[in-house]
C-alpha positions as MATLAB code, in Angstrom:
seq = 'XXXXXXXXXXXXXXXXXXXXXXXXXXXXXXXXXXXXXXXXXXXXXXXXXXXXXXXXXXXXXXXXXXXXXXXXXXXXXXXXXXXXXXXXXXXXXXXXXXXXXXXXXXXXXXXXXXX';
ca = [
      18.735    0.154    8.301;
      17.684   -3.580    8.369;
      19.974   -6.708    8.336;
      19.673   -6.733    4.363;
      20.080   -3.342    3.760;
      23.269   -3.635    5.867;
      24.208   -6.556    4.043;
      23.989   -5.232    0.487;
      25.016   -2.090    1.329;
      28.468   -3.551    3.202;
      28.819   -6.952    2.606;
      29.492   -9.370    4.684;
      32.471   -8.442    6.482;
      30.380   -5.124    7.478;
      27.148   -6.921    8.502;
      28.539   -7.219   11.729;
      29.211   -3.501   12.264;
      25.864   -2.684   11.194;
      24.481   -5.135   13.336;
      26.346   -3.593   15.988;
      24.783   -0.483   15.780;
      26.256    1.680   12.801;
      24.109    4.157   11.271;
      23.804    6.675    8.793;
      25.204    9.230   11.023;
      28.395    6.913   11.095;
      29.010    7.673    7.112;
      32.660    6.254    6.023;
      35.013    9.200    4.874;
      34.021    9.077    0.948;
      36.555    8.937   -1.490;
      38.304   12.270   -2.625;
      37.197   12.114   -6.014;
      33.652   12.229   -4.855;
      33.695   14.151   -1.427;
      31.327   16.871   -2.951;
      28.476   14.424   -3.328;
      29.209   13.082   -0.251;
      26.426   11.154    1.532;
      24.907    9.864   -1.463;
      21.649   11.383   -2.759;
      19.789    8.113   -3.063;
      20.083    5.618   -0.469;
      20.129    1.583   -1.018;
      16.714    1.062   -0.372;
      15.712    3.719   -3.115;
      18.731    2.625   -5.293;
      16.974   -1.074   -4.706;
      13.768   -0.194   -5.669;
      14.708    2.358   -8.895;
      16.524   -0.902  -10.462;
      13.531   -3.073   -9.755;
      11.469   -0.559  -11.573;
      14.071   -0.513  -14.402;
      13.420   -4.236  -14.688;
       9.702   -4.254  -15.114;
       9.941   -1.028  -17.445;
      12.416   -3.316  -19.464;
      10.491   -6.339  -19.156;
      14.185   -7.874  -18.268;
      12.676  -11.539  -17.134;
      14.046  -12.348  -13.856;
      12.311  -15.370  -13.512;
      15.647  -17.184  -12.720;
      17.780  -15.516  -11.341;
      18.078  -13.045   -7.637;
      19.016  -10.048   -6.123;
      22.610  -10.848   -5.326;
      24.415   -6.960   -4.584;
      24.264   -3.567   -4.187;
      26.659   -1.600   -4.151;
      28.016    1.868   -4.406;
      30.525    2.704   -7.148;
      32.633    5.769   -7.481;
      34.711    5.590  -10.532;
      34.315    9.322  -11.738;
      31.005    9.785  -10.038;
      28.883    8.106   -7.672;
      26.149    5.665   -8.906;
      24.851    2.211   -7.288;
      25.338   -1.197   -9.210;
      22.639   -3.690   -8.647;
      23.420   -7.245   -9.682;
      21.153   -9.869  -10.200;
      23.185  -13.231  -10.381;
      20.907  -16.043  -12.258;
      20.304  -19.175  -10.178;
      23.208  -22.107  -11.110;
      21.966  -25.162  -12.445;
      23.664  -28.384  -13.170;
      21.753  -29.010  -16.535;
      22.397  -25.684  -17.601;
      25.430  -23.787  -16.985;
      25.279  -20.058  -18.857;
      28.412  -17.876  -19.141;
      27.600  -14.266  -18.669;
      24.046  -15.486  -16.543;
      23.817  -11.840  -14.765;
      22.999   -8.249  -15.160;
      23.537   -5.162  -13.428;
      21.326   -1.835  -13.205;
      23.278    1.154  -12.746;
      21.411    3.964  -11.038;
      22.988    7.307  -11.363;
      22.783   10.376   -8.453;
      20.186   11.768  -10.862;
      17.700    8.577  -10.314;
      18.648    7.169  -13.925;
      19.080    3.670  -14.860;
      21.087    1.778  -17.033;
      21.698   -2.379  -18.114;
      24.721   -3.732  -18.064;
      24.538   -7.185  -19.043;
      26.797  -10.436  -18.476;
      29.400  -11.678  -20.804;
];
């Protein structure tokens, strides 16, 4: 796992675990509701690169805005959230600037987009 793997994947308050050596093998006790697909079937990298493919498929323009999270959801099952934050500008402020892509065990993806 590199640094921004570990980053998405944990956030910053994790980054420094990862950086001190966690791994995979290390998996966090997963939450009861979801201890039968427990280690996730897709990783973040994968989870990363399914969403980006989502994009392009959708022709979602990205054009300003940037990766800003990953992260791994398990509200009745277990799916990652990517988020893509659009980039803050003075002369334009925009309320709901941001969209997540919500891939599913199963490799599936889903918009969600900002309000």
């Amino acid at each position: 796992m590199n640094r921004r793997e570990a980053f998405l994947a944990l956030g910053a308050g994790g980054l420094a675990a990862a950086a001190a050596g966690a791994s995979r093998a290390a998996d966090p006790t997963p939450p009861a509701k979801v201890a039968d697909a427990w280690p996730p079937a897709i990783l973040i990298a994968e989870a990363i690169r399914l969403a980006e493919d989502h994009v392009k498929a959708e022709r979602i323009d990205t054009a300003e805005h940037y990766l800003s999270s990953a992260q791994l959801r398990t509200d009745g099952k277990l799916r990652w959230e990517v988020r893509w934050d659009g980039v803050d500008r003075p002369d334009r402020l925009v309320k709901g600037n941001w969209f997540i892509i919500r891939v599913g065990m199963d490799k599936q993806a889903g918009t969600v987009h900002g309000k």
